[in-house]
Structure formats: C-alpha cells, structure tokens
N, C-alpha and C positions, 0 to 999 in steps of 0.2 A: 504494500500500500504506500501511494507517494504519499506526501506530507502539505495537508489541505491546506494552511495554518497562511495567514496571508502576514507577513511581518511589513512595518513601516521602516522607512529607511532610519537611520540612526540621526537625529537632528535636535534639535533644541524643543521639539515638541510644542510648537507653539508660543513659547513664554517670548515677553519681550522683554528687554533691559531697557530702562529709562535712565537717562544721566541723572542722580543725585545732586552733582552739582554745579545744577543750573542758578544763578543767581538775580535778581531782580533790583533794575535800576529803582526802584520806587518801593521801600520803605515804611509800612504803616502800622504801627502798635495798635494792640487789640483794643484798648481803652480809648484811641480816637474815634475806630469805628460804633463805638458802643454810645461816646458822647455824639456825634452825627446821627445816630440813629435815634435819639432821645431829644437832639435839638427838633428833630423834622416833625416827631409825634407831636411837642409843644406846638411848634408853627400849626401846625393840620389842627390842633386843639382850636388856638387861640383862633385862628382863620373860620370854624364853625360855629364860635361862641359869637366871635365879631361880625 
C-alpha cells in the first residue's frame, strides 16, 4: 500500500513576523487622551444644556 498521507511542504506555516521595532514620530500619554476625551463630553454637555 503506497502512503495516502498528503504532507505540506516545510515552511513557516503561515505565521507572520511583525517588526517590534517600529517607532512612532508622535508621542501621546494615556492621561492626554483621557483628559480630550472628558474635555469633549463637557463641550457636548455644556453645548445641550446651552
């Protein structure tokens, strides 16, 4: 009996490598995005009340 067995070739199986270290011109602490996001709800507030 020959050997039914279908084998993949030998390769990385799919996975990909992403560069780690990619670096970003732009900069932003989590506590700016948090105070932006709290300025904007005040605006929308005050903007509904007004």
């Amino acid at each position: 009996m020959a050997d039914d067995r279908i084998s993949m070739p030998a390769s990385q199986g799919g996975l990909v490598r992403y560069y780690n270290e990619y670096k970003s011109k732009i900069r932003v602490k989590p506590i700016h995005v948090v105070a932006f996001a709290v300025a904007v709800i005040v605006l929308e507030v005050l903007f509904r009340i007004l």
